[in-house]
C-alpha positions in Angstrom: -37.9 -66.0 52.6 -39.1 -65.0 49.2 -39.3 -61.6 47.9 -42.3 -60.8 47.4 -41.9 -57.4 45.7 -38.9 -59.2 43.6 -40.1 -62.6 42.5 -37.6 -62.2 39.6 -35.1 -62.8 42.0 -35.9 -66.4 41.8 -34.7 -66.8 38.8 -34.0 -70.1 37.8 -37.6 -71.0 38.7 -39.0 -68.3 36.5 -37.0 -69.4 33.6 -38.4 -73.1 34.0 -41.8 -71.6 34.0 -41.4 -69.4 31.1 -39.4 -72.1 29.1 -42.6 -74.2 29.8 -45.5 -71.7 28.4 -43.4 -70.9 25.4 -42.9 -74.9 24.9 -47.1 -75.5 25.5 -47.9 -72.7 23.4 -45.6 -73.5 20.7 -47.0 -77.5 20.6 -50.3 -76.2 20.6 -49.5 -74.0 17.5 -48.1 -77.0 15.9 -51.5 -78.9 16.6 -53.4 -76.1 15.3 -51.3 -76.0 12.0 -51.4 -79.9 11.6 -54.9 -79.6 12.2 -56.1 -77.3 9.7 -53.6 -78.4 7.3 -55.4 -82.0 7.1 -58.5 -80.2 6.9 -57.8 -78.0 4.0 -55.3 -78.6 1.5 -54.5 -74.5 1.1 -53.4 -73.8 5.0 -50.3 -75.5 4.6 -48.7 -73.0 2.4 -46.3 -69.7 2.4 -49.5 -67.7 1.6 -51.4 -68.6 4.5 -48.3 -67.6 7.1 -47.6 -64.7 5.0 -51.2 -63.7 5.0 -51.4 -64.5 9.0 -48.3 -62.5 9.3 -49.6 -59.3 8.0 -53.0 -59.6 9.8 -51.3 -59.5 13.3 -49.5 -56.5 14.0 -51.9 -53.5 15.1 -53.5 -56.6 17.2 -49.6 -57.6 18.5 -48.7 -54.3 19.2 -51.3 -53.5 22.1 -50.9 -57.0 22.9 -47.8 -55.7 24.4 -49.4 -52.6 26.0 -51.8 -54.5 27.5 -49.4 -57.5 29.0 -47.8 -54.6 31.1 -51.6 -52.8 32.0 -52.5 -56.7 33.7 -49.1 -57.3 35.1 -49.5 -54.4 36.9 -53.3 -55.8 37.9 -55.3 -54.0 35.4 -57.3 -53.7 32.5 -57.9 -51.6 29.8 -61.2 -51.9 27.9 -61.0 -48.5 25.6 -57.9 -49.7 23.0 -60.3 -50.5 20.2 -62.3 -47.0 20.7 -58.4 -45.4 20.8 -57.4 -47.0 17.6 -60.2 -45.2 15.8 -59.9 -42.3 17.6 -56.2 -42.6 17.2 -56.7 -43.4 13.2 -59.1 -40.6 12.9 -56.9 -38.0 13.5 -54.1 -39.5 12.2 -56.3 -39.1 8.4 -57.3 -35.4 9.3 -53.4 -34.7 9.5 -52.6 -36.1 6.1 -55.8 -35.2 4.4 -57.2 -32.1 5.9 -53.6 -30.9 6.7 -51.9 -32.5 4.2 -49.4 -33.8 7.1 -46.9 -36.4 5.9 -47.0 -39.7 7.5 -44.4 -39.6 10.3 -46.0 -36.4 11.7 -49.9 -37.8 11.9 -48.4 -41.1 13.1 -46.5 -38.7 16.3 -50.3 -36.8 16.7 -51.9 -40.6 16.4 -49.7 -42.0 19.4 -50.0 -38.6 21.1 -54.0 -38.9 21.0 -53.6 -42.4 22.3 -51.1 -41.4 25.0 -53.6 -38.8 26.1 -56.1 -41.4 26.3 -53.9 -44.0 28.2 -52.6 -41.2 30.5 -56.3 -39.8 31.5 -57.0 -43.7 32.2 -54.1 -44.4 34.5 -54.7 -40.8 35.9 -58.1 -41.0 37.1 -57.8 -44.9 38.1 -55.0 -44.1 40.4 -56.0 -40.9 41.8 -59.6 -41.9 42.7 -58.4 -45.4 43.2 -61.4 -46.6 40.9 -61.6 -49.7 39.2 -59.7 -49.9 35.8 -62.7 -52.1 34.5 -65.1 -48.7 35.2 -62.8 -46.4 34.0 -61.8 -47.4 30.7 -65.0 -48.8 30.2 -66.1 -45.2 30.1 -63.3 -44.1 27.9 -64.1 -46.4 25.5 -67.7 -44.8 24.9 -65.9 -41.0 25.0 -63.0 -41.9 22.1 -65.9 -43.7 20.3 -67.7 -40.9 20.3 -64.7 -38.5 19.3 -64.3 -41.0 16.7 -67.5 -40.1 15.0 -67.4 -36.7 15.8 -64.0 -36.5 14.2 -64.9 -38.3 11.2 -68.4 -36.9 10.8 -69.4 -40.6 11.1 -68.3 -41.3 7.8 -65.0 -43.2 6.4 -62.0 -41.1 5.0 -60.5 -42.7 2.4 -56.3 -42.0 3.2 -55.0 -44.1 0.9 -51.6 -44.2 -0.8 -49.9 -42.1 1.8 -50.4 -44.7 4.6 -51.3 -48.0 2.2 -47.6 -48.7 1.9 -47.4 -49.5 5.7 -49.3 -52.6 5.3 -48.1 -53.3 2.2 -45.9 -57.0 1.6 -42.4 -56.1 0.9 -39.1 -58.4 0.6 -40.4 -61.9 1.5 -43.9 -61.0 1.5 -44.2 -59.9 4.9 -45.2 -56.1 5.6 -43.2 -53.1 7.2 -46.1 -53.3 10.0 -45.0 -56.6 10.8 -41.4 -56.0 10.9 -42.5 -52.7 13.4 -44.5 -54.9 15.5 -41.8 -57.4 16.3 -39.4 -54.9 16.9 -41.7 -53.6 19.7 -42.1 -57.4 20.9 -38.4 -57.6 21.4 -37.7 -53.8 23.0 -40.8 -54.6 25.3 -39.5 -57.9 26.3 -36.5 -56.2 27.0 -37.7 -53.7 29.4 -40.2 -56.1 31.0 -36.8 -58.8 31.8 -34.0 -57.2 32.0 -35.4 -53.5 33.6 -36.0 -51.5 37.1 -39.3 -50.6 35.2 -40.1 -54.0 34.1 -39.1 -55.0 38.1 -41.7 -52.7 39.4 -44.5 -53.5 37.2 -44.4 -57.0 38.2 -43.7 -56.2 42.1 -47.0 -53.9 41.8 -48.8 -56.7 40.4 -47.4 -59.8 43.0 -47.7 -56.9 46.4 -48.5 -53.3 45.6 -48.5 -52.8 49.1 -44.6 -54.4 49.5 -43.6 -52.0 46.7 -44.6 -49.0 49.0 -42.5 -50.2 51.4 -39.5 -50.7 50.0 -39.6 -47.2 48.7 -41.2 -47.9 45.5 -44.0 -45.2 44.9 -46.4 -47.4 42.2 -48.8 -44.6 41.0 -46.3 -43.3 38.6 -45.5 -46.3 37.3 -49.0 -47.5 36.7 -49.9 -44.1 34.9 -46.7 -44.5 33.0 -47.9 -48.1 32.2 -51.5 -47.0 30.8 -49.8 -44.4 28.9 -47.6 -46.7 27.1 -51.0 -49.6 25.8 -52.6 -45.8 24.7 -49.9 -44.7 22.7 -49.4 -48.4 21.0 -52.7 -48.1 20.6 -52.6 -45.1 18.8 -49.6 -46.6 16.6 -52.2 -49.8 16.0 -54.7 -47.5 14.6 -52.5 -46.1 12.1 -51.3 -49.9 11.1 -55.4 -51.1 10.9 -56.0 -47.9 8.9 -52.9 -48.8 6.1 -55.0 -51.9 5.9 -58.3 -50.8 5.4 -56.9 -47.5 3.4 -59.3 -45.4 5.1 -60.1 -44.0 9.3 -62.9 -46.2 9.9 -64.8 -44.2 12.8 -66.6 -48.2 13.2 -62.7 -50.0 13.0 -61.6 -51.9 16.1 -65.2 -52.7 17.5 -64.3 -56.0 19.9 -60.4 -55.4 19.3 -60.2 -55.2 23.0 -61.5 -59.0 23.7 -59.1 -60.2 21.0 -56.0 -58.8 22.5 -57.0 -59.5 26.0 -57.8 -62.9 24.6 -54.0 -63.2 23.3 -52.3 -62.0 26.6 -54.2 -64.5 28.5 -53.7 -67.2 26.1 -50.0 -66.1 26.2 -49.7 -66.9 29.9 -50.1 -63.4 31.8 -51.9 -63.8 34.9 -55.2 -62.1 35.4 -54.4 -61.3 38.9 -51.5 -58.9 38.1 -47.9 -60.2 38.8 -47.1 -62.3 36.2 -46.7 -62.3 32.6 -44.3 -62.5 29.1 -44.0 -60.8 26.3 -43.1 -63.2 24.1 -45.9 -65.5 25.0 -48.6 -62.8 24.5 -46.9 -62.8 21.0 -47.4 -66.6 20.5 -51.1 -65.8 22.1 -51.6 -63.5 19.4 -50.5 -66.0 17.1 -52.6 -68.8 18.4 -55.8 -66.6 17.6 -54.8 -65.4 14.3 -54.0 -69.2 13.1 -57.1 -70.2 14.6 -59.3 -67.4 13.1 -57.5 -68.6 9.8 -57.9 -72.1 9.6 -61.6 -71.3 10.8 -62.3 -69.3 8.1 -60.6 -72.1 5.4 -62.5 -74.7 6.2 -65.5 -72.9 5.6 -67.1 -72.2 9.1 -69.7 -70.3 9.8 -69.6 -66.6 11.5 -71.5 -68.0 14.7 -69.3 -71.4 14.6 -66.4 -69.6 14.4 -67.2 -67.2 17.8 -68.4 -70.6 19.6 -65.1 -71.9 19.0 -62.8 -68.7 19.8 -64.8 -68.2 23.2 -64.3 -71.9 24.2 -60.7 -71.6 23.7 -60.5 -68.4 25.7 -62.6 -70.3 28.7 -60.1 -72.6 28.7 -57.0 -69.9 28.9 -58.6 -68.7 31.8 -59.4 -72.1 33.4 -56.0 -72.9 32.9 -54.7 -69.4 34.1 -56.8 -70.2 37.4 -55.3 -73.6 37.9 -51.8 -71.7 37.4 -52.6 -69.3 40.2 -53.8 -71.7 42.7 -50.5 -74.1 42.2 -48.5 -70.6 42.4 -50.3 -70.0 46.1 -49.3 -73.3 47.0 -45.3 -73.4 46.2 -45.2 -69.8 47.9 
């Protein structure tokens, strides 16, 4: 009989199927890549990965938040709001305060902690749909955003430009942070009690009760965690932009949702990777990329992303009905 609040426990099957997405994901980066490469003769070159690179972090980063939120069978809608918020008080510190970095990045993830925390609170308590919830939120730290901000732009700057900036190989300190958080995350997700119970709560919340588990902690604990990466996201979009945009992340939500589908992670709760979020991540950026070389249009270039996520979650459909049948 199969565990059903352990399916880790079957290992050697999960290790096929994880080898698998990475390998599909990888061949269909290399497609991309050949793709846009015979299309335009500049996406072929260090630049273009370097430039890719540096665009993907404060996206990767609540990738990873948000892989644990649906493996747990949730969602959170609010991230883009949080990174404003997040990024707005993060430039009040250092500008208004005159706060050095490391101190308005700890208020930044604090803010988006709060955030993730009130989500996971009030979902669990009132056992309301995540969907609702941090729907709302979204409009309340959208609305702190401007408040905070006086619905204007605040220029930051040197003291957070740096962040963002390319470094030894070209690649940017935001980058290097971001896939450092891939690997710790990956790490608690495979080889963790935590990273156990998330996925039991997503495969049988009910089993988890059972055996002792109680899951509201964990699934606070787990919205908690995508707000506070959030928050860290905000400060990385705002070294790019120099400034706390109160407008910055508007539709960052569907893109990393987007990426953690594409990556594999089941809508349905119960299954997901890290690592393959991060390869989702990657298949948007290089799309977006190569889009944007060969000289498509705006509209063209949203047809195309929304086909492909249509398809991620046709295919992540198929994946759950062959699950249902093996167990």
């Amino acid at each position: 009989m199969k565990n059903k609040a352990f399916p880790n426990a079957s290992f050697g099957t999960s290790l096929r199927g994880a080898l698998g997405n990475y390998l599909g994901l990888i061949a269909a980066l290399v497609m991309m890549v050949m793709l846009f490469g015979s299309l335009s003769e500049y996406f072929f070159s260090a630049e273009t990965f370097i430039t890719i690179a540096n665009d993907i972090p404060a996206i990767a980063v609540t990738a990873v938040g948000m892989t644990f939120v649906l493996i747990i069978g949730g969602i959170d809608l609010s991230v883009g709001s949080v990174m404003a918020l997040a990024a707005a008080v993060a430039g009040i510190a250092m500008m208004q305060w005159h706060w050095p970095l490391y101190l308005a990045l700890f208020v930044a993830m604090g803010m988006g902690a709060v955030a993730g925390l009130l989500n996971g609170a009030i979902s669990v308590t009132w056992r309301l749909p995540s969907f609702i919830v941090t729907l709302g939120m979204l409009e309340v730290a959208r609305g702190a955003a401007y408040i905070a901000t006086d619905s204007r732009t605040q220029y930051i700057g040197e003291p957070v430009e740096w962040l963002s900036s390319p470094m030894l190989g070209g690649v940017s300190p935001a980058f290097v942070i971001a896939i450092i958080i891939v690997a710790i995350a990956h790490l608690v997700l495979t080889r963790s009690v935590f990273g156990r119970h998330m996925i039991g709560i997503g495969t049988n919340e009910e089993a988890m009760r059972l055996a002792g588990v109680d899951p509201r902690p964990i699934k606070i604990a787990v919205y908690t965690l995508l707000g506070a990466l959030a928050g860290l996201a905000g400060i990385i979009q705002s070294s790019r932009l120099e400034a706390a945009d109160p407008n910055a992340g508007i539709g960052a939500e569907l893109v990393v949702i987007a990426s953690v589908v594409i990556g594999g992670t089941s809508l349905m709760g119960g299954r997901g990777s890290v690592i393959s979020t991060f390869f989702g991540v990657l298949v948007i950026s290089v799309l977006e990329a190569g889009l944007a070389q060969i000289g498509a249009t705006e509209p063209t270039k949203r047809i195309i992303t929304g086909c492909v996520i249509i398809a991620a979650v046709i295919l992540d459909m198929y994946r759950e009905r062959s699950r249902s049948r093996r167990t």
